[in-house]
N, CA, C and O atoms as CSV, one atom per row, in Angstrom:
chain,resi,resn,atom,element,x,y,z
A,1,UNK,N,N,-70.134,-25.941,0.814
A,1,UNK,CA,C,-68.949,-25.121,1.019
A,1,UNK,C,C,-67.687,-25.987,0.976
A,1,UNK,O,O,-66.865,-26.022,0.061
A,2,UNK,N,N,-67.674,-26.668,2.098
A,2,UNK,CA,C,-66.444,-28.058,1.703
A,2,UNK,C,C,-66.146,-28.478,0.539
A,2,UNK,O,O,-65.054,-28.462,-0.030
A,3,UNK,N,N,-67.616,-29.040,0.025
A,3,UNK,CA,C,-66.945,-29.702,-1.742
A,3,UNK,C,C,-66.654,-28.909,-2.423
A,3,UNK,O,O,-66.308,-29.442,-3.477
A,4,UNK,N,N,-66.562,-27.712,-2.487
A,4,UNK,CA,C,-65.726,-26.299,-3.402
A,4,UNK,C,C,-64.676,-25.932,-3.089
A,4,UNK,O,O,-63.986,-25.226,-3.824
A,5,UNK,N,N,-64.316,-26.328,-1.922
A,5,UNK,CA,C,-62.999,-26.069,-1.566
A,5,UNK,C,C,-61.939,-27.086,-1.863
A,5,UNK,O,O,-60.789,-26.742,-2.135
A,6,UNK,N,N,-62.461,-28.785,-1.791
A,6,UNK,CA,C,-62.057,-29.434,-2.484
A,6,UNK,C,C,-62.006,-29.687,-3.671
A,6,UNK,O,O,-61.198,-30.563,-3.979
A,7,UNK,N,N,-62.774,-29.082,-4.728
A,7,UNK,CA,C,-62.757,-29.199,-6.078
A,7,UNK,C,C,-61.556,-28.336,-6.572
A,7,UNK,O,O,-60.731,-28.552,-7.460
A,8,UNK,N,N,-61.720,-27.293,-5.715
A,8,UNK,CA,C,-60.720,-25.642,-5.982
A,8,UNK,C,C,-59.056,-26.749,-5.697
A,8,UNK,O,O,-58.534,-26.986,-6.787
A,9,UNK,N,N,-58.634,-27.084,-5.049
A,9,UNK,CA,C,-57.748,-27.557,-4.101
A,9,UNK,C,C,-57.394,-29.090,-5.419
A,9,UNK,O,O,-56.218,-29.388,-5.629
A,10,UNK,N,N,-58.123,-29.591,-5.884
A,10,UNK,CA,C,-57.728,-30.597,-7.164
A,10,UNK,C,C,-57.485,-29.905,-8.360
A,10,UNK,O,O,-56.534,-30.159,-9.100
A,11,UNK,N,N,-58.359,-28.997,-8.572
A,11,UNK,CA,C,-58.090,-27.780,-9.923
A,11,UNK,C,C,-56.753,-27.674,-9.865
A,11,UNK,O,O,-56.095,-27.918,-10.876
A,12,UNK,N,N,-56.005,-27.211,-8.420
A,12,UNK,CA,C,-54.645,-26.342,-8.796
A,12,UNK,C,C,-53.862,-27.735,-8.753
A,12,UNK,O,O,-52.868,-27.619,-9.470
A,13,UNK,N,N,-53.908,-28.547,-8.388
A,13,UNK,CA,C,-53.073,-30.034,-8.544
A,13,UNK,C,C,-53.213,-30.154,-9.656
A,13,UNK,O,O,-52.071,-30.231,-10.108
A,14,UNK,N,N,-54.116,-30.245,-10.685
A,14,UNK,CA,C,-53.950,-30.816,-11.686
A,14,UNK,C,C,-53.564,-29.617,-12.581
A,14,UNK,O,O,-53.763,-29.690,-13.794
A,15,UNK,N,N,-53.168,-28.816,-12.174
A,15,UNK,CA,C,-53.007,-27.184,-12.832
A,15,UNK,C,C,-51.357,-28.067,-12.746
A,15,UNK,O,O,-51.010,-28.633,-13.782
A,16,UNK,N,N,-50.837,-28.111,-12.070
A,16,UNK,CA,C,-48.986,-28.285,-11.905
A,16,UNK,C,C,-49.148,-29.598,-12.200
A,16,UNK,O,O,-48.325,-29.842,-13.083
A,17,UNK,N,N,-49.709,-30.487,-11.962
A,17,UNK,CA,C,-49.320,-32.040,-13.090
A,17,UNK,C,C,-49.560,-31.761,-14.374
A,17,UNK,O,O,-48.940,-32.423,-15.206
A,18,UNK,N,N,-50.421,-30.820,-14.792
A,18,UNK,CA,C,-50.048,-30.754,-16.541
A,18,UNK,C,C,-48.762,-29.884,-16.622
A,18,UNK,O,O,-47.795,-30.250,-17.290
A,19,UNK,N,N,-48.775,-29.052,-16.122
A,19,UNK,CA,C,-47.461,-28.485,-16.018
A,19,UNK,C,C,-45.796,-28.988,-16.487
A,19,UNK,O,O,-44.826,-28.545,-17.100
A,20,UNK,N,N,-46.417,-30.738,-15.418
A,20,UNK,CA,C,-45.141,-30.904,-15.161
A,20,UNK,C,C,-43.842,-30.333,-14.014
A,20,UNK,O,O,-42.986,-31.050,-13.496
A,21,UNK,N,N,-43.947,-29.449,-13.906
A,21,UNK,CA,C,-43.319,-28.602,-12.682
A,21,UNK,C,C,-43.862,-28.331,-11.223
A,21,UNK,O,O,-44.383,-27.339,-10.712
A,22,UNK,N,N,-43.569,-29.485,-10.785
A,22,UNK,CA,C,-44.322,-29.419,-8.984
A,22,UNK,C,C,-43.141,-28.639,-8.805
A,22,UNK,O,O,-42.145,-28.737,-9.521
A,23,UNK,N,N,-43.261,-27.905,-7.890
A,23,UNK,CA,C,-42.558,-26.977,-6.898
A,23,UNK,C,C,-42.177,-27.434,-5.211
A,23,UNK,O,O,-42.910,-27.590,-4.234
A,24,UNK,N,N,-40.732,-27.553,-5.389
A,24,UNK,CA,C,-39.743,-28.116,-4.491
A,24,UNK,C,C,-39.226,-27.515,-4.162
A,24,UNK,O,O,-38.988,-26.420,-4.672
A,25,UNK,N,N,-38.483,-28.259,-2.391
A,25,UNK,CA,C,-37.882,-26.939,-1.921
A,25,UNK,C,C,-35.656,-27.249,-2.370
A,25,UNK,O,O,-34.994,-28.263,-2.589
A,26,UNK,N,N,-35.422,-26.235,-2.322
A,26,UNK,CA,C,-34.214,-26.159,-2.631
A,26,UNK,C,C,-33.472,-25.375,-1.716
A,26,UNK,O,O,-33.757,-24.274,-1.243
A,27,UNK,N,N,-32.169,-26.319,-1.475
A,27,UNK,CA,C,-31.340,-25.274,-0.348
A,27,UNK,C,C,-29.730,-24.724,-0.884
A,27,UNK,O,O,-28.892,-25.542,-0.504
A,28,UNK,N,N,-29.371,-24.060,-1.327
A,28,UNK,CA,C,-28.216,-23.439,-1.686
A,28,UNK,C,C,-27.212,-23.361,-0.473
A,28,UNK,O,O,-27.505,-22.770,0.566
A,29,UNK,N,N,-26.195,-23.899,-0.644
A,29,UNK,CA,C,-25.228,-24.298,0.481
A,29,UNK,C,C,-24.311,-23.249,-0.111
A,29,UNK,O,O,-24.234,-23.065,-1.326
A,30,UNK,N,N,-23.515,-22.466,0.920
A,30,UNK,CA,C,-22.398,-21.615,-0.003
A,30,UNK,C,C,-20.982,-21.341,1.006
A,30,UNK,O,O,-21.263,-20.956,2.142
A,31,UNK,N,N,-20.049,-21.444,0.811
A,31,UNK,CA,C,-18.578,-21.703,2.096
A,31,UNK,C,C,-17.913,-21.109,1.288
A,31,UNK,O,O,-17.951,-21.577,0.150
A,32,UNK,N,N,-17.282,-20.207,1.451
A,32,UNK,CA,C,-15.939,-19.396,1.442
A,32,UNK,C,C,-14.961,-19.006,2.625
A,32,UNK,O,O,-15.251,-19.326,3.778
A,33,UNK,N,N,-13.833,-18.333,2.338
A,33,UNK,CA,C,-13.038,-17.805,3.258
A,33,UNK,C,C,-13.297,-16.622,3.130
A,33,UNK,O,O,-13.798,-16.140,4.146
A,34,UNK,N,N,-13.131,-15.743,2.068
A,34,UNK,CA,C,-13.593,-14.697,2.116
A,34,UNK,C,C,-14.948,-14.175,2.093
A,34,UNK,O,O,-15.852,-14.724,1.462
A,35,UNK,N,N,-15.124,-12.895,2.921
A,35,UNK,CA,C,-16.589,-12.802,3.123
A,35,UNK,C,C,-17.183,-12.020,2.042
A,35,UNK,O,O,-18.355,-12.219,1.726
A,36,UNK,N,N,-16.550,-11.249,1.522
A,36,UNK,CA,C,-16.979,-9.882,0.143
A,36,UNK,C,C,-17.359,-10.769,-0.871
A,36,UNK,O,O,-18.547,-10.780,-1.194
A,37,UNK,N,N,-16.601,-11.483,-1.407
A,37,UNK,CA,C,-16.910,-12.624,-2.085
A,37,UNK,C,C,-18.183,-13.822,-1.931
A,37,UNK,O,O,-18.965,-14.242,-2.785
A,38,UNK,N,N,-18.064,-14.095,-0.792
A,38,UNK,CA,C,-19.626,-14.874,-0.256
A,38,UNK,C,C,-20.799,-13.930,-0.216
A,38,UNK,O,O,-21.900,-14.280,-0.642
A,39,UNK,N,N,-20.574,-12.751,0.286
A,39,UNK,CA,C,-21.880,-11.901,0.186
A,39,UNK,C,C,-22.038,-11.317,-1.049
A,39,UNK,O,O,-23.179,-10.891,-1.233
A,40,UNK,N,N,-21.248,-11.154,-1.976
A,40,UNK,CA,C,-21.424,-10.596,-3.314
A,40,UNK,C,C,-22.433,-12.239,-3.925
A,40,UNK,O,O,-23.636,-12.248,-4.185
A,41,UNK,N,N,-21.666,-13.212,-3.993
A,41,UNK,CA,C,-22.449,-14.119,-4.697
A,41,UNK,C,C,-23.919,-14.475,-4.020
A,41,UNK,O,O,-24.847,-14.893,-4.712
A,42,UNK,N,N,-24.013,-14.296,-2.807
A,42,UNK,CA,C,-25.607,-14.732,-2.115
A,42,UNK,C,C,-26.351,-13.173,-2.758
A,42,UNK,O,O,-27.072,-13.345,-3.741
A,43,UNK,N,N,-26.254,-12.205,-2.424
A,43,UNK,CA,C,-26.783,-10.848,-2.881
A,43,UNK,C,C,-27.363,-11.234,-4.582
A,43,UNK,O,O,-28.498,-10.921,-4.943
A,44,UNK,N,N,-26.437,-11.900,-5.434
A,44,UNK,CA,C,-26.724,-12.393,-6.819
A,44,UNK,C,C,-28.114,-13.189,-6.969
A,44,UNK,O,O,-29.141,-12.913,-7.589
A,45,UNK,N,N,-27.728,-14.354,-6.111
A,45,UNK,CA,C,-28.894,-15.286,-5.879
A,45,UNK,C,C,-29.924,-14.825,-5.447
A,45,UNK,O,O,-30.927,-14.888,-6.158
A,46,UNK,N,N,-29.972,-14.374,-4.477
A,46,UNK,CA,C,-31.329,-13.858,-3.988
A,46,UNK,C,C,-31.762,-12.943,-5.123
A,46,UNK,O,O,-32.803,-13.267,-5.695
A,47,UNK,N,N,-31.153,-11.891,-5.522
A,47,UNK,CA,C,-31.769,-10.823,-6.314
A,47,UNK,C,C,-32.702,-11.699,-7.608
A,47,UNK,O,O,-33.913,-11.557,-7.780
A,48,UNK,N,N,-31.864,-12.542,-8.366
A,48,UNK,CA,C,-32.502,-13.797,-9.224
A,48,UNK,C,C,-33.601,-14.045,-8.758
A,48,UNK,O,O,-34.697,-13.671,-9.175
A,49,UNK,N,N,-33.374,-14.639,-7.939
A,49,UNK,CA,C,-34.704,-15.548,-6.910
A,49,UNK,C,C,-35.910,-14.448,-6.774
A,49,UNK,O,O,-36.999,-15.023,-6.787
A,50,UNK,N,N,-36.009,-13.159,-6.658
A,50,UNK,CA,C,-36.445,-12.631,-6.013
A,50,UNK,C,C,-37.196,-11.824,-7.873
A,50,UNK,O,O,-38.398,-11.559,-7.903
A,51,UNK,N,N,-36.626,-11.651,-8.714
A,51,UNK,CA,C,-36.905,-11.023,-10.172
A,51,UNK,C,C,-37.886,-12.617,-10.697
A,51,UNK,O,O,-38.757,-12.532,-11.563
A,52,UNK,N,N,-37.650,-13.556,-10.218
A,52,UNK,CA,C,-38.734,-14.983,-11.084
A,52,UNK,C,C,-39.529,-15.136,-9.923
A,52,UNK,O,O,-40.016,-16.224,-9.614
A,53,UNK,N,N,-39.730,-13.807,-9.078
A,53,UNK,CA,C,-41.241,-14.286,-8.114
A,53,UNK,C,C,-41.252,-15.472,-7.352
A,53,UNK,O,O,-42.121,-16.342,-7.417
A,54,UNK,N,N,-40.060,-15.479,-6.484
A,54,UNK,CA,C,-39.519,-17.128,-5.785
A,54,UNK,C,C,-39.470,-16.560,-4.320
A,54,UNK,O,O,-39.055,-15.453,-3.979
A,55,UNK,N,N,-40.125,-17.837,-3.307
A,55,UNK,CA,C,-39.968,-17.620,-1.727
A,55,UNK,C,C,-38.612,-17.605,-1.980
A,55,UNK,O,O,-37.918,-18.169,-2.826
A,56,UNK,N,N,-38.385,-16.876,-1.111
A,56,UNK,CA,C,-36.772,-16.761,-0.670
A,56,UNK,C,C,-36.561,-16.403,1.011
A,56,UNK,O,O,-36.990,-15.437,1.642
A,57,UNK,N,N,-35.977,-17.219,1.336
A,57,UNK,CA,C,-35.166,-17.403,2.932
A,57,UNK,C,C,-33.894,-17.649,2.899
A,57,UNK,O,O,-33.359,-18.647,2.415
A,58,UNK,N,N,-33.238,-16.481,3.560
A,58,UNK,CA,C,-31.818,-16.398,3.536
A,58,UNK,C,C,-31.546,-14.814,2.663
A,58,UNK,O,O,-32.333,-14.104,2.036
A,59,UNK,N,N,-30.005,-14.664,2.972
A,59,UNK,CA,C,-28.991,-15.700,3.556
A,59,UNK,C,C,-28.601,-15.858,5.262
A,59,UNK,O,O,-28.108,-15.076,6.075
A,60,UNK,N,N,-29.209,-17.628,5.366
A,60,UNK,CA,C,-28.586,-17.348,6.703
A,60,UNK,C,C,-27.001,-17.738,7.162
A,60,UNK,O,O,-26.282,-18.551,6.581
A,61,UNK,N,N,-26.752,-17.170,8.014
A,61,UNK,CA,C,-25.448,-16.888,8.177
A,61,UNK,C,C,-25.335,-17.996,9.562
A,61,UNK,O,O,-25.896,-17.916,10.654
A,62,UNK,N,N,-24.301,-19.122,8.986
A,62,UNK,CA,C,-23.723,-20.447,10.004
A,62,UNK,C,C,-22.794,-19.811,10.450
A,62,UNK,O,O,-22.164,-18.853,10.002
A,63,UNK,N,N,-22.706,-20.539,11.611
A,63,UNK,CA,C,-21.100,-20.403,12.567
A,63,UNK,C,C,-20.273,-20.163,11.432
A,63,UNK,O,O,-20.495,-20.382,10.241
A,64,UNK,N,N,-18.895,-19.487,12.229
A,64,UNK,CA,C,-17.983,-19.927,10.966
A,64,UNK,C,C,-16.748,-20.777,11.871
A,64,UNK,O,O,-16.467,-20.598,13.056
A,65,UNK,N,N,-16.054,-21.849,10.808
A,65,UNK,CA,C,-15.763,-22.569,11.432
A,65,UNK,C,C,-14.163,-22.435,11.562
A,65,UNK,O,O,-13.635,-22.864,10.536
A,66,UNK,N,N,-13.101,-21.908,12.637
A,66,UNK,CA,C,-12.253,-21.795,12.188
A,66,UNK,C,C,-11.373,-23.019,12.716
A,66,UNK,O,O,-11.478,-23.612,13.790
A,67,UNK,N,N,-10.402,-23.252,11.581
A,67,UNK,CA,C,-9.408,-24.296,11.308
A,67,UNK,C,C,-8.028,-23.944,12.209
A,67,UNK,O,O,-7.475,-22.924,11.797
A,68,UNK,N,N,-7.532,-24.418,13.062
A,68,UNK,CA,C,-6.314,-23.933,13.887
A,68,UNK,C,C,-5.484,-24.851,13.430
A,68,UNK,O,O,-6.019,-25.860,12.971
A,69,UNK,N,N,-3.604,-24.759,13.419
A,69,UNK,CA,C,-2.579,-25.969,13.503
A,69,UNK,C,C,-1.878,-24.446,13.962
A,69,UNK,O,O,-1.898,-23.271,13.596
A,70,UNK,N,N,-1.255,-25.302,15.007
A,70,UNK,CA,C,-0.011,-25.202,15.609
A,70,UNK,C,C,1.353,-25.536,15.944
A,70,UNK,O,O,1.509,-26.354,16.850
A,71,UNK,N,N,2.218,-25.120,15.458
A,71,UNK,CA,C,3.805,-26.120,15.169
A,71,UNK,C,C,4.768,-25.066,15.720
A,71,UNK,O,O,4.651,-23.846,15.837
A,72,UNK,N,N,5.947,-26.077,16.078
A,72,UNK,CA,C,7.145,-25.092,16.702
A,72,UNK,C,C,7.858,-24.549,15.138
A,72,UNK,O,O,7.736,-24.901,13.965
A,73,UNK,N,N,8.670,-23.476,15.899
A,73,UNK,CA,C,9.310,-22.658,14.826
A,73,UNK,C,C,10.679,-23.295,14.362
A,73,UNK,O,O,10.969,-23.254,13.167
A,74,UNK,N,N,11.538,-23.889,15.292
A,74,UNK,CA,C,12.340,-24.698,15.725
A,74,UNK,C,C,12.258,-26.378,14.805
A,74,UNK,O,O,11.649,-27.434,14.974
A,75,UNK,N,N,13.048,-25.948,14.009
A,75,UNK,CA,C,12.859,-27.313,12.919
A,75,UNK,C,C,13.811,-28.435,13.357
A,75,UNK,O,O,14.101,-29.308,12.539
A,76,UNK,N,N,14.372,-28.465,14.747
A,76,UNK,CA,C,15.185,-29.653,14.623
A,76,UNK,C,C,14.714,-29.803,16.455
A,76,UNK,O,O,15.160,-30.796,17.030
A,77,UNK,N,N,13.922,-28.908,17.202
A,77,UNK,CA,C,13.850,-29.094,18.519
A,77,UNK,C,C,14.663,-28.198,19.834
A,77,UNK,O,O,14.286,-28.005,20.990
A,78,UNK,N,N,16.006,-27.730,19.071
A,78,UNK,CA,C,16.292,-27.128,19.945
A,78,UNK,C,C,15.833,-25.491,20.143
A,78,UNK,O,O,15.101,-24.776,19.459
A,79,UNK,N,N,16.606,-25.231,21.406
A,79,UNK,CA,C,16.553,-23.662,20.830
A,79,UNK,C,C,14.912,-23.278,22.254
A,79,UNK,O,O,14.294,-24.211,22.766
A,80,UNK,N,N,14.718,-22.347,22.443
A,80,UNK,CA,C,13.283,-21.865,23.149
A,80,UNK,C,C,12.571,-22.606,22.693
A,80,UNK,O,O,12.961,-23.284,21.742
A,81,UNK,N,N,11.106,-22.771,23.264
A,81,UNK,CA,C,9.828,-23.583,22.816
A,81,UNK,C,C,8.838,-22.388,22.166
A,81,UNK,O,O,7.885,-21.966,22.821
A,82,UNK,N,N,9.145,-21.882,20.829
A,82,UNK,CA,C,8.536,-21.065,20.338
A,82,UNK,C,C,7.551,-21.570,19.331
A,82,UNK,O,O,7.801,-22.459,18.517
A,83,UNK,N,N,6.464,-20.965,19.441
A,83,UNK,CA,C,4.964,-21.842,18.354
A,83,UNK,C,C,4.495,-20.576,17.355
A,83,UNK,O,O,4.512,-19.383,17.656
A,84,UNK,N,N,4.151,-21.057,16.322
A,84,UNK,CA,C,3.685,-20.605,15.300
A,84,UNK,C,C,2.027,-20.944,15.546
A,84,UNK,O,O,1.668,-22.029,16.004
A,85,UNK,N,N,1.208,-20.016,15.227
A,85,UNK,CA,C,-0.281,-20.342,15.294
A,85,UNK,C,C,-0.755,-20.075,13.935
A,85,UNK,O,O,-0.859,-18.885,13.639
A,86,UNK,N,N,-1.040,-20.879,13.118
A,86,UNK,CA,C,-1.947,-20.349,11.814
A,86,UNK,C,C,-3.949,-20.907,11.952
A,86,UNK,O,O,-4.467,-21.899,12.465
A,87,UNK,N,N,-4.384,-20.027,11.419
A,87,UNK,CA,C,-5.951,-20.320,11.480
A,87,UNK,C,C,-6.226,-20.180,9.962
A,87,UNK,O,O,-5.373,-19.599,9.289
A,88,UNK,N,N,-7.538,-20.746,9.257
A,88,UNK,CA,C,-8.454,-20.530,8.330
A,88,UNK,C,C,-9.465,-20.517,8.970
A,88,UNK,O,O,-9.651,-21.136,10.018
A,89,UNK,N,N,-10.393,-19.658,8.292
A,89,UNK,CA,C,-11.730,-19.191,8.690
A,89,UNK,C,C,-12.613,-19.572,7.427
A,89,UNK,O,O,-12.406,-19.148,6.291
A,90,UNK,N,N,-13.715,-20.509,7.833
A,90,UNK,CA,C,-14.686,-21.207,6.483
A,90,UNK,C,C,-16.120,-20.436,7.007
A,90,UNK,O,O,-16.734,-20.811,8.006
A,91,UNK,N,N,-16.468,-19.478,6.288
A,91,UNK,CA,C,-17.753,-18.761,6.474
A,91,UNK,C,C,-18.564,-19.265,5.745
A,91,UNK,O,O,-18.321,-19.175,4.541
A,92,UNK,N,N,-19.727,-19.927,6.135
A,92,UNK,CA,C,-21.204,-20.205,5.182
A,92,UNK,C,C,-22.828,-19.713,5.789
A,92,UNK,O,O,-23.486,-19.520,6.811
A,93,UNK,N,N,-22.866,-19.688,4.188
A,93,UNK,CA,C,-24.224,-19.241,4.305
A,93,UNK,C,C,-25.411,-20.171,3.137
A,93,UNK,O,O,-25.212,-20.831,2.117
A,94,UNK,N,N,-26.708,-19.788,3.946
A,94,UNK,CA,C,-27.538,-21.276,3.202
A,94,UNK,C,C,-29.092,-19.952,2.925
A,94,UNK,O,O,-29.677,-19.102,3.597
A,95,UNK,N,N,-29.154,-20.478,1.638
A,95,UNK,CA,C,-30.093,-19.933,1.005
A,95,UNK,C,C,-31.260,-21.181,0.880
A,95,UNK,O,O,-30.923,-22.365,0.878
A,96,UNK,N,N,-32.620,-20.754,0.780
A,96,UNK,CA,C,-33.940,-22.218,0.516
A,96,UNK,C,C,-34.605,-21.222,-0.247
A,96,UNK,O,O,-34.558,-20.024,0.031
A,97,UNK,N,N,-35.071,-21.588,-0.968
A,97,UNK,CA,C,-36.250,-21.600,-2.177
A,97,UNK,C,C,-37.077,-22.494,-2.102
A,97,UNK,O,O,-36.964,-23.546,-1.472
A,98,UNK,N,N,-38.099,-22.080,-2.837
A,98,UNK,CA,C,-39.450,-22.867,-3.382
A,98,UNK,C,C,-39.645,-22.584,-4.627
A,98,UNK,O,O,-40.165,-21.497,-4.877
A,99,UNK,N,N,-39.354,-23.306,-5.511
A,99,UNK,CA,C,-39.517,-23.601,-6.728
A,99,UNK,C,C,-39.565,-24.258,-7.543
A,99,UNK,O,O,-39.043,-25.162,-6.891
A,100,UNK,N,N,-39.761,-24.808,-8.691
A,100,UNK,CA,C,-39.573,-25.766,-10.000
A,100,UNK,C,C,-38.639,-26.035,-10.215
A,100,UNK,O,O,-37.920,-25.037,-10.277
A,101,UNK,N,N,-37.850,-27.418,-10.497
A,101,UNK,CA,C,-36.185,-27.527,-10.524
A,101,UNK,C,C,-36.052,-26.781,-11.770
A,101,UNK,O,O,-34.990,-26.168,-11.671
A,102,UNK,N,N,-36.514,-26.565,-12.720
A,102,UNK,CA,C,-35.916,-26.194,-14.271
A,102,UNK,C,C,-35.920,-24.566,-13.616
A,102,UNK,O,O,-34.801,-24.058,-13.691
A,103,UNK,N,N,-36.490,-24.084,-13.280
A,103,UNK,CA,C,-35.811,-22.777,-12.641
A,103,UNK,C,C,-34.899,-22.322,-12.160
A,103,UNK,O,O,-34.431,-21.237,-12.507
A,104,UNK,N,N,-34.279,-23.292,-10.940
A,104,UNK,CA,C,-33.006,-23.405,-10.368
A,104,UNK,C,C,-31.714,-23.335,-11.201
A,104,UNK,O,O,-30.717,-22.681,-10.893
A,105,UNK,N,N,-31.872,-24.116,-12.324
A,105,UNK,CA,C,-30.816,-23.708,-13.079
A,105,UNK,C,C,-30.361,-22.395,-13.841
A,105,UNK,O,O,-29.255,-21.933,-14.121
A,106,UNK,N,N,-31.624,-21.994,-14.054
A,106,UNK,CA,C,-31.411,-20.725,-14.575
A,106,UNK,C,C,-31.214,-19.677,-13.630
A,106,UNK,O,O,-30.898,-18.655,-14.239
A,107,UNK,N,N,-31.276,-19.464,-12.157
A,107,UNK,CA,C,-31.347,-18.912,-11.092
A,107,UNK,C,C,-29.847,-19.249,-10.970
A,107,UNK,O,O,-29.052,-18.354,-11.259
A,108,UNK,N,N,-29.374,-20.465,-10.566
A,108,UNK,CA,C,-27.943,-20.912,-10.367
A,108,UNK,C,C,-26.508,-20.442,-11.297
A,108,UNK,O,O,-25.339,-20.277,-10.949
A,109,UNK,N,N,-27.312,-20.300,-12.837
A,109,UNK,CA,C,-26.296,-19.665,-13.839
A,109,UNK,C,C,-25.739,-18.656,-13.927
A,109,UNK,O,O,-25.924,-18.002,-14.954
A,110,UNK,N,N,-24.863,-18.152,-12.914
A,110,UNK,CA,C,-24.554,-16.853,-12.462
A,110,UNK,C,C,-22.801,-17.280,-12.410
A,110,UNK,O,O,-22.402,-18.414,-12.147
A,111,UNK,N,N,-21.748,-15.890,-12.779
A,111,UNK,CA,C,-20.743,-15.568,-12.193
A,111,UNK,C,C,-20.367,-15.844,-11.168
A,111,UNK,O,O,-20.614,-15.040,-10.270
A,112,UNK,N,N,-19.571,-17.150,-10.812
A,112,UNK,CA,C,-19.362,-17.102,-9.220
A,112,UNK,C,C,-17.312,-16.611,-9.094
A,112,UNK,O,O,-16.321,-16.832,-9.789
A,113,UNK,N,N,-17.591,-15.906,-7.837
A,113,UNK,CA,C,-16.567,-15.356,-7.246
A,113,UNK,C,C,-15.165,-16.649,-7.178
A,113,UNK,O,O,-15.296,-17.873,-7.153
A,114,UNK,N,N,-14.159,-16.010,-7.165
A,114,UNK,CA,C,-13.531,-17.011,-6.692
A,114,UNK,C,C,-13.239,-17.390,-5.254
A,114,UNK,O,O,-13.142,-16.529,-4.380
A,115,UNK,N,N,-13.106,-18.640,-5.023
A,115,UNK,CA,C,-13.067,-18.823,-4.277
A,115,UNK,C,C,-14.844,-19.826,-3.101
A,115,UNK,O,O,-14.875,-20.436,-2.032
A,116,UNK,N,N,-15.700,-19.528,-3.913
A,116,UNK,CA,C,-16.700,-19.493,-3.240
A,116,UNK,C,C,-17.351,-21.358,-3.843
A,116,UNK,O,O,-17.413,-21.681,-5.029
A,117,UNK,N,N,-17.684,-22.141,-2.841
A,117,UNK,CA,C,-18.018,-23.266,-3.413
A,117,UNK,C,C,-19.967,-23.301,-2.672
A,117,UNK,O,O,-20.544,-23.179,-1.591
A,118,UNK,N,N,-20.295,-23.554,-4.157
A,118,UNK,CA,C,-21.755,-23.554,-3.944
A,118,UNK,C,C,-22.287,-25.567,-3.901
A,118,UNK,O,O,-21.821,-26.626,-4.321
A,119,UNK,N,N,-23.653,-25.041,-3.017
A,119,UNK,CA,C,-23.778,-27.406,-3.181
A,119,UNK,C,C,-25.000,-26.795,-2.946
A,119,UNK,O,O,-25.181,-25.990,-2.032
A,120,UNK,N,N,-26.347,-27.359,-4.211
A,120,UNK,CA,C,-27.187,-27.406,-3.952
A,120,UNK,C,C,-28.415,-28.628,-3.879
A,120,UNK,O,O,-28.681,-29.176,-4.948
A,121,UNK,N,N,-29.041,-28.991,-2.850
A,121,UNK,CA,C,-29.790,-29.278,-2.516
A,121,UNK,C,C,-31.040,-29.520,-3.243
A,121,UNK,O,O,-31.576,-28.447,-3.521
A,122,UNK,N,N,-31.740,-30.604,-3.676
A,122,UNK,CA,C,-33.321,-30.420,-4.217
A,122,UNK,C,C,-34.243,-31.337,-2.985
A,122,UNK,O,O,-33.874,-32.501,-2.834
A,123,UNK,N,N,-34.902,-31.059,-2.495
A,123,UNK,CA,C,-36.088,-31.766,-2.069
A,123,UNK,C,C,-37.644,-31.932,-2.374
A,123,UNK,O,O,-38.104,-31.043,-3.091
A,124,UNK,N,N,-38.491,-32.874,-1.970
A,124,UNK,CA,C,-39.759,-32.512,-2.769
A,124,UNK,C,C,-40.624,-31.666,-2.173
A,124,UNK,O,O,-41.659,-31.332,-2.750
């Protein structure tokens, strides 16, 4: 029983070394400000991912990180102590796959929104 399970278990190894295409994991990094825009482009990816028969996890949704500066209104000092508050808001989300890198590209070749910066990841 054992040695068939090990024979079975070298079969499919040597099934993906002729191949050529071991299957790696990949993480899709994605940061925008706007959110319609970030969820329109992850909704893309996954749907891809999901039409070439690919694990798919995600999108998970990170803190978002917001950016504060604060300055007086008062350009020379005098006058009330009045402050201006501005914020940016950096929303990301991280997609992982399991797949063949030559896939990824064709998965990755998509319309991206503006605004939206993608960084992806290969591991083995």
């Amino acid at each position: 029983q054992k040695q068939k399970a090990v024979n079975m278990s070298m079969v499919s190894k040597e099934k993906q070394l002729e191949e050529g295409s071991s299957i790696r994991r990949i993480r899709i990094t994605l940061s925008s400000r706007t959110v319609p825009n970030l969820e329109k482009v992850c909704a893309e990816l996954v749907r891809n991912a999901k039409e070439k028969d690919l694990k798919v996890k995600g999108p998970v949704r990170m803190p978002t990180k917001v950016l504060r500066v604060t300055t007086r209104k008062s350009p020379n000092g005098e006058g009330t102590n009045t402050w201006d508050k501005f914020e940016m808001r950096v929303h990301k989300r991280v997609i992982d796959l399991r797949s063949p890198s030559e896939i990824v590209k064709q998965i990755t070749s998509i319309s991206l929104e503006p605004g939206v910066d993608v960084e992806v990841t290969i591991t083995e």
